[in-house]
mmCIF file of the N, C-alpha and C atoms, coordinates in Angstrom:
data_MODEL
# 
_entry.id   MODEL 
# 
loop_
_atom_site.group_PDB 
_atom_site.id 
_atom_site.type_symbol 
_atom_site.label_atom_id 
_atom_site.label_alt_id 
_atom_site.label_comp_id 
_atom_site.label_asym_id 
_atom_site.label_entity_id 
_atom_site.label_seq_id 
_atom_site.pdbx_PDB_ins_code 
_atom_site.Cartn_x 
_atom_site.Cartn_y 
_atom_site.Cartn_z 
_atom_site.occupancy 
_atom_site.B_iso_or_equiv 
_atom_site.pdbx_formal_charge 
_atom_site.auth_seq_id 
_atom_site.auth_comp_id 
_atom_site.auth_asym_id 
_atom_site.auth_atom_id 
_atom_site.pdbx_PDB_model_num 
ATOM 1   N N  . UNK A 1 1  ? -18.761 -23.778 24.169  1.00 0.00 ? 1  UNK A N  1 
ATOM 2   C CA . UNK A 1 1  ? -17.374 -23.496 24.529  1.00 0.00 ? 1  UNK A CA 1 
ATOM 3   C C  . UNK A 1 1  ? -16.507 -24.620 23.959  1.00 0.00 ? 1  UNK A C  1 
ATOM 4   N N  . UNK A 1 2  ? -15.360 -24.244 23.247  1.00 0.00 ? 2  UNK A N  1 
ATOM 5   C CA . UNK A 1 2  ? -14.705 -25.036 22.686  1.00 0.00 ? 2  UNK A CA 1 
ATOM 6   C C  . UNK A 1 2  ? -13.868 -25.972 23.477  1.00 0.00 ? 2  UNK A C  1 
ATOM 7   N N  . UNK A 1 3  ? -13.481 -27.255 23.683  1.00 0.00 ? 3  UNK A N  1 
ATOM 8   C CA . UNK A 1 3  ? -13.368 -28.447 24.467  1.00 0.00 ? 3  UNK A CA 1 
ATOM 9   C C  . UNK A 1 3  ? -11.497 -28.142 24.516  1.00 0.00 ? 3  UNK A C  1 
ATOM 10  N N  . UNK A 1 4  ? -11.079 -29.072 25.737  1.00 0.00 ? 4  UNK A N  1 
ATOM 11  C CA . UNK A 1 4  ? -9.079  -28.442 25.722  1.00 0.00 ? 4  UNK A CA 1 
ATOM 12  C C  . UNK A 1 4  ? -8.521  -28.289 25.429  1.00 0.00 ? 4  UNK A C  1 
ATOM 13  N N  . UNK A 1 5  ? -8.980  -29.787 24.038  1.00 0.00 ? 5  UNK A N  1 
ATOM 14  C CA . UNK A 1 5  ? -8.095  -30.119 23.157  1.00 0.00 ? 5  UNK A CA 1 
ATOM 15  C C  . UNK A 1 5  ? -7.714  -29.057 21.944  1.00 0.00 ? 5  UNK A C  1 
ATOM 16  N N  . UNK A 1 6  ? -9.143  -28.362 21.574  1.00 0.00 ? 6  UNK A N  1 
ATOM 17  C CA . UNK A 1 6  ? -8.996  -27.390 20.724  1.00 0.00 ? 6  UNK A CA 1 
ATOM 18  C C  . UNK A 1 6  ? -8.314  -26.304 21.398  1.00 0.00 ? 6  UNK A C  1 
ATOM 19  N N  . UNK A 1 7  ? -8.546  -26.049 22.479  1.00 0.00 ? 7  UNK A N  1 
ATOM 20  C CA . UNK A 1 7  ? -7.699  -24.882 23.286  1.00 0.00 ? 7  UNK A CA 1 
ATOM 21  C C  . UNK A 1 7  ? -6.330  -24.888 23.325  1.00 0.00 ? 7  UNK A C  1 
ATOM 22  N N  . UNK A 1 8  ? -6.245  -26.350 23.667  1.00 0.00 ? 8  UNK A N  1 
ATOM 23  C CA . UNK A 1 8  ? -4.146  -26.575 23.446  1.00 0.00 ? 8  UNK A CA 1 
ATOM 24  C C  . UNK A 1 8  ? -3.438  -26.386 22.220  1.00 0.00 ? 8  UNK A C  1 
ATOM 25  N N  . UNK A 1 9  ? -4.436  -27.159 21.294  1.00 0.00 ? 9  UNK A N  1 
ATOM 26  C CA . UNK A 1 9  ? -4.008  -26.960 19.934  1.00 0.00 ? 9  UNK A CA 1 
ATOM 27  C C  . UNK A 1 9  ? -3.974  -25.571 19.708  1.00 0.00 ? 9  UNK A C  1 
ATOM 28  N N  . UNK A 1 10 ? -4.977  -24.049 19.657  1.00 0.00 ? 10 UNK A N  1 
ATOM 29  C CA . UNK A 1 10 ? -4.473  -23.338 19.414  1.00 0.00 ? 10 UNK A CA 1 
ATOM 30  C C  . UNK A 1 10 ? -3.666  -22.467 19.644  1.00 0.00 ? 10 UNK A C  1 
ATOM 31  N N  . UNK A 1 11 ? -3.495  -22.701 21.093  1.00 0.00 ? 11 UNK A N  1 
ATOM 32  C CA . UNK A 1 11 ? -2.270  -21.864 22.017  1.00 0.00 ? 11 UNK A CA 1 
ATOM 33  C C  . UNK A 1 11 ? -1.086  -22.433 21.102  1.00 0.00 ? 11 UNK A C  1 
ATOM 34  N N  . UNK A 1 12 ? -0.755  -23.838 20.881  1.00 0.00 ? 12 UNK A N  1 
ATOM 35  C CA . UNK A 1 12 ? 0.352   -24.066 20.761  1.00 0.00 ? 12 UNK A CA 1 
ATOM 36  C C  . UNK A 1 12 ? 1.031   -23.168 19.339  1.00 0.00 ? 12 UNK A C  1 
ATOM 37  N N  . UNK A 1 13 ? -0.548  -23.601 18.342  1.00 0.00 ? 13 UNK A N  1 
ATOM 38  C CA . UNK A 1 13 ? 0.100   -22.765 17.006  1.00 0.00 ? 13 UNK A CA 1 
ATOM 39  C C  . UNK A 1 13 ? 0.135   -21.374 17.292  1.00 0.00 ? 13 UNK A C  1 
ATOM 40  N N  . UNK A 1 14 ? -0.251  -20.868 18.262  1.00 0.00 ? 14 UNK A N  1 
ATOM 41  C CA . UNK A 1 14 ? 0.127   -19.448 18.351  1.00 0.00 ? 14 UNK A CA 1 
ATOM 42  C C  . UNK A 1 14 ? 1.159   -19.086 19.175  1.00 0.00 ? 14 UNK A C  1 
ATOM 43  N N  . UNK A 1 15 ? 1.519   -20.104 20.025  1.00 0.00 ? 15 UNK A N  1 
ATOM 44  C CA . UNK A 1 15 ? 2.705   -19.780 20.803  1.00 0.00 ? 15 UNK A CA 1 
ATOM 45  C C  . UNK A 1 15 ? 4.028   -19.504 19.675  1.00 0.00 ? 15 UNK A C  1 
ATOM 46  N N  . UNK A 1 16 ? 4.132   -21.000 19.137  1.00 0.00 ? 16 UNK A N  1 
ATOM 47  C CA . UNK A 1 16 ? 5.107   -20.526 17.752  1.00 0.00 ? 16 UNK A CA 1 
ATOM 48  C C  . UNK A 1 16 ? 4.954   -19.599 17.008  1.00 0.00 ? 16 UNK A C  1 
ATOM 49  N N  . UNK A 1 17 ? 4.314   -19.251 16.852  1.00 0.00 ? 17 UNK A N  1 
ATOM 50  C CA . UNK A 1 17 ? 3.826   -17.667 16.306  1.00 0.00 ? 17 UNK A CA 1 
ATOM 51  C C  . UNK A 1 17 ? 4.240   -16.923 16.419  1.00 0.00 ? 17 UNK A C  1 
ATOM 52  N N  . UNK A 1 18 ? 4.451   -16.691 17.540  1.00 0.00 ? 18 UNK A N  1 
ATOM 53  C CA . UNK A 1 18 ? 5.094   -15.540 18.539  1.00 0.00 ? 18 UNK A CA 1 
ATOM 54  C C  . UNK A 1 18 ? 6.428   -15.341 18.748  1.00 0.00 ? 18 UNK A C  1 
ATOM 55  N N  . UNK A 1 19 ? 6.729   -16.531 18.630  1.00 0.00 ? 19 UNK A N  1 
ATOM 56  C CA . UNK A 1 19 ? 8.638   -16.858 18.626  1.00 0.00 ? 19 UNK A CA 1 
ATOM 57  C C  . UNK A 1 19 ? 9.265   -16.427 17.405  1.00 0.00 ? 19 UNK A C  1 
ATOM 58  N N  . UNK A 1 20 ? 8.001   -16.855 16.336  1.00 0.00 ? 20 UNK A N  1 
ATOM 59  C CA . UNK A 1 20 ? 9.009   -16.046 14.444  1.00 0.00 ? 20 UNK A CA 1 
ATOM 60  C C  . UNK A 1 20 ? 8.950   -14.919 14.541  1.00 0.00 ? 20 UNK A C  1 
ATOM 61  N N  . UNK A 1 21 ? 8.174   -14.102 15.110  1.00 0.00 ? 21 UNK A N  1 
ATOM 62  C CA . UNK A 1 21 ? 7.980   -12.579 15.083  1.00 0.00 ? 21 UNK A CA 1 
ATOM 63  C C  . UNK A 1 21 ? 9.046   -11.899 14.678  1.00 0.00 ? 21 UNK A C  1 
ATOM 64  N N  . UNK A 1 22 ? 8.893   -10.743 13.244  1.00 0.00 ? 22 UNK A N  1 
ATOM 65  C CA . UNK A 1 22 ? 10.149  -10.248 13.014  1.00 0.00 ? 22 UNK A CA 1 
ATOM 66  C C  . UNK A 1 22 ? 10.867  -10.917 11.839  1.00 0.00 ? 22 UNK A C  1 
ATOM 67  N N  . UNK A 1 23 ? 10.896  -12.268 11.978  1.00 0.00 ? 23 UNK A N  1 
ATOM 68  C CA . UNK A 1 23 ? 11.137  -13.071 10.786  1.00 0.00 ? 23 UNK A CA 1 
ATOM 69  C C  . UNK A 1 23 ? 11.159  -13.914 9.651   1.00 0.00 ? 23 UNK A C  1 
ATOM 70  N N  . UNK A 1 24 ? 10.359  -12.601 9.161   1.00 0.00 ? 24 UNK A N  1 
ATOM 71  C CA . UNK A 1 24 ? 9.256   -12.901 7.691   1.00 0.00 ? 24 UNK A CA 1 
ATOM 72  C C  . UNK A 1 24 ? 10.098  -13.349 6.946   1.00 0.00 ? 24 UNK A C  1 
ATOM 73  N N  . UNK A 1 25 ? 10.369  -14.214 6.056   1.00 0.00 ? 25 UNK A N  1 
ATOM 74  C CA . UNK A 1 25 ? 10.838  -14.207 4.406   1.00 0.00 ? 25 UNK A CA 1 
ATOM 75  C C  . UNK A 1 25 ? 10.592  -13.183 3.540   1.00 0.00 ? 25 UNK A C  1 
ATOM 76  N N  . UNK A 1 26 ? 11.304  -12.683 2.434   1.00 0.00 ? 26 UNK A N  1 
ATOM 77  C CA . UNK A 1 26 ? 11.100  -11.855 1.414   1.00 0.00 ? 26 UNK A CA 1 
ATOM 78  C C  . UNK A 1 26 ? 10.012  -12.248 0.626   1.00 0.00 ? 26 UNK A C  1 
ATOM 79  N N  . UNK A 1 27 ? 9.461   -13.941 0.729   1.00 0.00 ? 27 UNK A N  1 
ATOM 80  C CA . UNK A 1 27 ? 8.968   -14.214 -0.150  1.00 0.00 ? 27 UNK A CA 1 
ATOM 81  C C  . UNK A 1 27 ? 7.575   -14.162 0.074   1.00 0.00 ? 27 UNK A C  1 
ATOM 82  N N  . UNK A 1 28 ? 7.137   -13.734 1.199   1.00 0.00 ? 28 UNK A N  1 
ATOM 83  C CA . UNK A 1 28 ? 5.974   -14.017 2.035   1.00 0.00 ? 28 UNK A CA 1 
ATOM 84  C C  . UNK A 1 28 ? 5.577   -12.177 1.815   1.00 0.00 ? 28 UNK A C  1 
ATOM 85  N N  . UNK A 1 29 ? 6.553   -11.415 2.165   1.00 0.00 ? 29 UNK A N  1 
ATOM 86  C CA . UNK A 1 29 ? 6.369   -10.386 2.394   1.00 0.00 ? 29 UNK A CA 1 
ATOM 87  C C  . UNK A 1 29 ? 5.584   -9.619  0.559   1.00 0.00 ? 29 UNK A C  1 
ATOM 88  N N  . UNK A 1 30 ? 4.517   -8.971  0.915   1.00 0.00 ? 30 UNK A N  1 
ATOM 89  C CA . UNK A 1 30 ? 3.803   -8.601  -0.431  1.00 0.00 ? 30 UNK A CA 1 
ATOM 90  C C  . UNK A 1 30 ? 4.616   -7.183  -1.038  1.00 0.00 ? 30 UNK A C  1 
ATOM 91  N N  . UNK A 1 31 ? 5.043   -7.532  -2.438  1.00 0.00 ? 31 UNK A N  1 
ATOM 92  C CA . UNK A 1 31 ? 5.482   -6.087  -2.652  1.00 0.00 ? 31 UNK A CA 1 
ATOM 93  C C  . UNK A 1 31 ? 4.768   -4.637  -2.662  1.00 0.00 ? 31 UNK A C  1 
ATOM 94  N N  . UNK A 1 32 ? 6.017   -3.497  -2.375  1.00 0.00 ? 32 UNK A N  1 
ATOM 95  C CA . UNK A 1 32 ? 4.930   -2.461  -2.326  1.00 0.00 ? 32 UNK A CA 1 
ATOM 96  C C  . UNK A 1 32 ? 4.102   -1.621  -3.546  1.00 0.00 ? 32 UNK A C  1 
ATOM 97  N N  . UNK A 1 33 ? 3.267   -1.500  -3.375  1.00 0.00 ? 33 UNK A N  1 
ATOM 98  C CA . UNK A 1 33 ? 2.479   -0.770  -4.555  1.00 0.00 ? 33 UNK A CA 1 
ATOM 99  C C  . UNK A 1 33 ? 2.179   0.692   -4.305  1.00 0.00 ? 33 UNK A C  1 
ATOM 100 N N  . UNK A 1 34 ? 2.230   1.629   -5.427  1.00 0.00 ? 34 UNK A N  1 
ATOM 101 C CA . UNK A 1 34 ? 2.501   3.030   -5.785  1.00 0.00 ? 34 UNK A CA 1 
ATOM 102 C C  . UNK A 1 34 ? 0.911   3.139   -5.159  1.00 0.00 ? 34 UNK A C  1 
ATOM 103 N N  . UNK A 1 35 ? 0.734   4.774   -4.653  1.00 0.00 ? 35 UNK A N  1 
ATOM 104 C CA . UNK A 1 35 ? -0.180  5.035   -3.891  1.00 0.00 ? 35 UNK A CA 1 
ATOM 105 C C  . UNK A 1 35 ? -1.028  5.584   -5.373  1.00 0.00 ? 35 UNK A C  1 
ATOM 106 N N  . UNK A 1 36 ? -0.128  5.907   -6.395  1.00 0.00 ? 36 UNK A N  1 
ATOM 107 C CA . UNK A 1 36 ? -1.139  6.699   -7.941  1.00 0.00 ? 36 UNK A CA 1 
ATOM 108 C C  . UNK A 1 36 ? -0.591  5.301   -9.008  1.00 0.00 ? 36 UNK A C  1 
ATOM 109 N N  . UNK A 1 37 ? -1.592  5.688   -9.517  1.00 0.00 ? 37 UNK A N  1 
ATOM 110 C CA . UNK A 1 37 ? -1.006  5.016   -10.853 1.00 0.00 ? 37 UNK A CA 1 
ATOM 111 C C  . UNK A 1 37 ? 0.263   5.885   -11.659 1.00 0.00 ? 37 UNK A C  1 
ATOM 112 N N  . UNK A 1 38 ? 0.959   5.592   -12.300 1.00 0.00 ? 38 UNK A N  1 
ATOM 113 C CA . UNK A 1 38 ? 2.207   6.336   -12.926 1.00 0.00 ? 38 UNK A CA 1 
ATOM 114 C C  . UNK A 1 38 ? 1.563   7.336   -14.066 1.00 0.00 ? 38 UNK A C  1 
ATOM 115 N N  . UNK A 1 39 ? 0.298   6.759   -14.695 1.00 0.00 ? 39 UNK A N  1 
ATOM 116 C CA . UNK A 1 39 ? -0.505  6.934   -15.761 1.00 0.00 ? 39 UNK A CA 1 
ATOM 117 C C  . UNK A 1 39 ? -1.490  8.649   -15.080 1.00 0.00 ? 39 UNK A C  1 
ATOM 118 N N  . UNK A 1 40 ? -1.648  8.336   -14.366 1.00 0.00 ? 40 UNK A N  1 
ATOM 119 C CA . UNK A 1 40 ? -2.403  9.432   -13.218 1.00 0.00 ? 40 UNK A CA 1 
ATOM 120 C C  . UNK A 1 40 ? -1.236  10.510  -12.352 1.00 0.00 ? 40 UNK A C  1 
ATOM 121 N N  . UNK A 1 41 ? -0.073  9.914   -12.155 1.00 0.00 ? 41 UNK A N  1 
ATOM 122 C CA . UNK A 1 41 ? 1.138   11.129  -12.192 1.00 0.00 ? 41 UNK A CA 1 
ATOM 123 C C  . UNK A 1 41 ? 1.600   11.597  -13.008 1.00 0.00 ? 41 UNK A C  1 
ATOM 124 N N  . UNK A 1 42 ? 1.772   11.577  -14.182 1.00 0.00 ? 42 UNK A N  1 
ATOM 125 C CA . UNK A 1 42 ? 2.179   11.817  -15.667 1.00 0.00 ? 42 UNK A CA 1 
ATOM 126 C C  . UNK A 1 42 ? 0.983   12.547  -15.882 1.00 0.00 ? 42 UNK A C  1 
ATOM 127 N N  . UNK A 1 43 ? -0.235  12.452  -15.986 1.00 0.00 ? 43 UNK A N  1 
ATOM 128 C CA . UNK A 1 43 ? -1.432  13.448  -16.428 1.00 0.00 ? 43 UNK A CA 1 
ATOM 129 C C  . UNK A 1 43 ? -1.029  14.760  -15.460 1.00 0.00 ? 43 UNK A C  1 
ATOM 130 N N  . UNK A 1 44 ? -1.427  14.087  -14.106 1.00 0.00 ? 44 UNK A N  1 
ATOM 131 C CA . UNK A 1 44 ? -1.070  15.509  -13.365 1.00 0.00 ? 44 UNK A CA 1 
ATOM 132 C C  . UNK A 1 44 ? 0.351   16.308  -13.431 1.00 0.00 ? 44 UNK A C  1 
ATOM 133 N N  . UNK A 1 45 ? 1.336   15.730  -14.019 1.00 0.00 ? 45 UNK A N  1 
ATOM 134 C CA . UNK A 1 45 ? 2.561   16.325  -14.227 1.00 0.00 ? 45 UNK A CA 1 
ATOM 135 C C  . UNK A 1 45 ? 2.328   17.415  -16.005 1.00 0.00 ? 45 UNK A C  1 
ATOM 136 N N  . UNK A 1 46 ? 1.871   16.728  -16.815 1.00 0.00 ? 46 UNK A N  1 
ATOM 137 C CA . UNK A 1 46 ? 1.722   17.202  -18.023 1.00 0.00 ? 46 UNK A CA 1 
ATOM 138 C C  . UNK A 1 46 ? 0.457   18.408  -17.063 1.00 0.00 ? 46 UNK A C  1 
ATOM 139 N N  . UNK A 1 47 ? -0.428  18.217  -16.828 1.00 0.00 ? 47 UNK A N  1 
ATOM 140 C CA . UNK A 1 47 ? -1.177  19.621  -16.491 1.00 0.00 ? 47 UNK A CA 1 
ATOM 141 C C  . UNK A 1 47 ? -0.824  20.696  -15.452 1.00 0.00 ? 47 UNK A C  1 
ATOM 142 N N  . UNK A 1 48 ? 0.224   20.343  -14.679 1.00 0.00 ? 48 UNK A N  1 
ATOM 143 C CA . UNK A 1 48 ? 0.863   21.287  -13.737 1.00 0.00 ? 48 UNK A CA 1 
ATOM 144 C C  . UNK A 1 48 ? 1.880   22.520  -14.868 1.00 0.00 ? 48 UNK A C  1 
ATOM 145 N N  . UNK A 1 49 ? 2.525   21.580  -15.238 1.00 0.00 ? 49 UNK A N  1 
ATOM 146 C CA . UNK A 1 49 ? 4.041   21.953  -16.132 1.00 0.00 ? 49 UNK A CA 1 
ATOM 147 C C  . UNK A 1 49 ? 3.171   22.691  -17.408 1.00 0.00 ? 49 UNK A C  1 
ATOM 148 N N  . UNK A 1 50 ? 2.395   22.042  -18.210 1.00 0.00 ? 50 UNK A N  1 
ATOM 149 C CA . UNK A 1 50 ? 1.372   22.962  -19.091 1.00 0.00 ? 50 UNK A CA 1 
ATOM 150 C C  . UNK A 1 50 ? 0.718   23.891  -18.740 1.00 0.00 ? 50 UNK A C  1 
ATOM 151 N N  . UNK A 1 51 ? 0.057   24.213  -17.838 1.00 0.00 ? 51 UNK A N  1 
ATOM 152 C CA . UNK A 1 51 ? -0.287  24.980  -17.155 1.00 0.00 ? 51 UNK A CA 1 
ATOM 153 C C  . UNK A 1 51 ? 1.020   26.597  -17.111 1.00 0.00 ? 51 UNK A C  1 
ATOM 154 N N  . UNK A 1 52 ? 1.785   25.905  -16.665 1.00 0.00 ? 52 UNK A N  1 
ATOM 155 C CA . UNK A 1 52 ? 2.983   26.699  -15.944 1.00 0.00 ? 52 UNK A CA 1 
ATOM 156 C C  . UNK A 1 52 ? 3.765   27.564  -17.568 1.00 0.00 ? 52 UNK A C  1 
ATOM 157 N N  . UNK A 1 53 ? 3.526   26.946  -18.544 1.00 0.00 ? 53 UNK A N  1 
ATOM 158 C CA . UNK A 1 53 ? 4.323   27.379  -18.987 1.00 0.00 ? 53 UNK A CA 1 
ATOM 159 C C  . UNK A 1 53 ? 3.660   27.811  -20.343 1.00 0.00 ? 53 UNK A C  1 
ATOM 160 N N  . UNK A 1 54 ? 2.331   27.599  -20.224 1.00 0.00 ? 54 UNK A N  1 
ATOM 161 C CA . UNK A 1 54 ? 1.361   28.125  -20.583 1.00 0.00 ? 54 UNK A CA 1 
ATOM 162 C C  . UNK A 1 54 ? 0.569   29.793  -20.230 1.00 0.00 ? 54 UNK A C  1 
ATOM 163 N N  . UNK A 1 55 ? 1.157   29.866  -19.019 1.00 0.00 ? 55 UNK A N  1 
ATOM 164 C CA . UNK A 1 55 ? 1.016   31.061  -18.504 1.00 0.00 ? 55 UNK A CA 1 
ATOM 165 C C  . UNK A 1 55 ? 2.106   31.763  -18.627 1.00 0.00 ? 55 UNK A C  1 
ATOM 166 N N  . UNK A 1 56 ? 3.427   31.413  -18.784 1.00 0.00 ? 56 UNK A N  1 
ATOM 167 C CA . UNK A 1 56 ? 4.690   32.144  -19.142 1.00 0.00 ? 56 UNK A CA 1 
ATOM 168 C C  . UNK A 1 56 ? 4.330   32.982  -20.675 1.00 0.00 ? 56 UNK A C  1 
ATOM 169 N N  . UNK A 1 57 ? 4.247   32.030  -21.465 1.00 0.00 ? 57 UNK A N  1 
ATOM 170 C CA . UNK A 1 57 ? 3.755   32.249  -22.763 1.00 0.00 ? 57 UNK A CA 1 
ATOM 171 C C  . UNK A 1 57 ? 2.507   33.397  -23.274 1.00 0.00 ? 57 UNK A C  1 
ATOM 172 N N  . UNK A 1 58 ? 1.985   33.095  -22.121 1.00 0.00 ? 58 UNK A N  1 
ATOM 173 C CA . UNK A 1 58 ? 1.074   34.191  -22.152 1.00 0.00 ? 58 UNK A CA 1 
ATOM 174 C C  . UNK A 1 58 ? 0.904   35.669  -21.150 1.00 0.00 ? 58 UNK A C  1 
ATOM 175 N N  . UNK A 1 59 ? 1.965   35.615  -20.427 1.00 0.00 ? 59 UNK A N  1 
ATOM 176 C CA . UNK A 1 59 ? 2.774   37.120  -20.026 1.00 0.00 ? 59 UNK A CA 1 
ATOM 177 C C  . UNK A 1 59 ? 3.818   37.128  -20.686 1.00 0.00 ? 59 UNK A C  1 
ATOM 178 N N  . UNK A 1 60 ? 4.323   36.854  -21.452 1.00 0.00 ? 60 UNK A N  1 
ATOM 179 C CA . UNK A 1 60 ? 5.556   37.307  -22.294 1.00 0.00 ? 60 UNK A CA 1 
ATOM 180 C C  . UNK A 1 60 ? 4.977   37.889  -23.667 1.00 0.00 ? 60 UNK A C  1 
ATOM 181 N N  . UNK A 1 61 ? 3.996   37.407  -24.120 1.00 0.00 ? 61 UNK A N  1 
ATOM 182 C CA . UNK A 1 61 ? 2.695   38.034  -25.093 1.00 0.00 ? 61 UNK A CA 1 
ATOM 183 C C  . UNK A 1 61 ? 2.378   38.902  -24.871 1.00 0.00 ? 61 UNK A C  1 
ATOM 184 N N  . UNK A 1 62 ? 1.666   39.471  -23.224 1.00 0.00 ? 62 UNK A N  1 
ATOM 185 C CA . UNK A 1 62 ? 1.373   40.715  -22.870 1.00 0.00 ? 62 UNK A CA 1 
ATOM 186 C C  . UNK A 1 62 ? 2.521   41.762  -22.786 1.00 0.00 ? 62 UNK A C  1 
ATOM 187 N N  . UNK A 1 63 ? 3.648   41.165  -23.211 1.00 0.00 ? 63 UNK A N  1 
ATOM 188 C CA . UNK A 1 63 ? 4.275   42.271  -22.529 1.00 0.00 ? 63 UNK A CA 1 
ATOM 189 C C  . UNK A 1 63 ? 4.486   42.509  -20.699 1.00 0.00 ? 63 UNK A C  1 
ATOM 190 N N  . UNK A 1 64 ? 4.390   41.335  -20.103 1.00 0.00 ? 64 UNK A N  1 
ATOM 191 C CA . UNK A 1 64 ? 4.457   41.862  -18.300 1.00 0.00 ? 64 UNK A CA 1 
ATOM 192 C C  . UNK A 1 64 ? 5.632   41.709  -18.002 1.00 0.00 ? 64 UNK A C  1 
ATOM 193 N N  . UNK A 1 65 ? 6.881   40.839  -18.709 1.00 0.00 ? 65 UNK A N  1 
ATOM 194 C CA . UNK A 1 65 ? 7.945   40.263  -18.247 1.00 0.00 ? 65 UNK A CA 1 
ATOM 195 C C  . UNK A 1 65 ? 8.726   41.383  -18.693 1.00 0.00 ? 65 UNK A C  1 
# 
């Protein structure tokens, strides 16, 4: 079991702790990062939209439109 001194000491740094709450710096705070890569939304955008208009192209060929 850890002795008082270590006990006081860490209450204390955590008491202050508790008092900044809320008031992070910008600089501390980590920026946010994209859940896809841009490289991996752009593929899936080129194969949605190709897709799409790939199939236009090919009922307007048949004759359905």
């Amino acid at each position: 079991m850890p002795g008082k001194a270590s006990l006081k000491m860490r209450n204390r740094k955590f008491s202050e702790n508790i008092e900044k709450r809320g008031q992070v710096s910008k600089g501390a705070q980590k920026p946010e990062k994209y859940p896809l890569n841009p490289y991996a939304i752009g593929f899936f955008l080129f194969v949605v939209v190709g897709s799409a208009i790939f199939q236009v192209i090919t009922m307007v060929s048949r004759g359905a439109l």
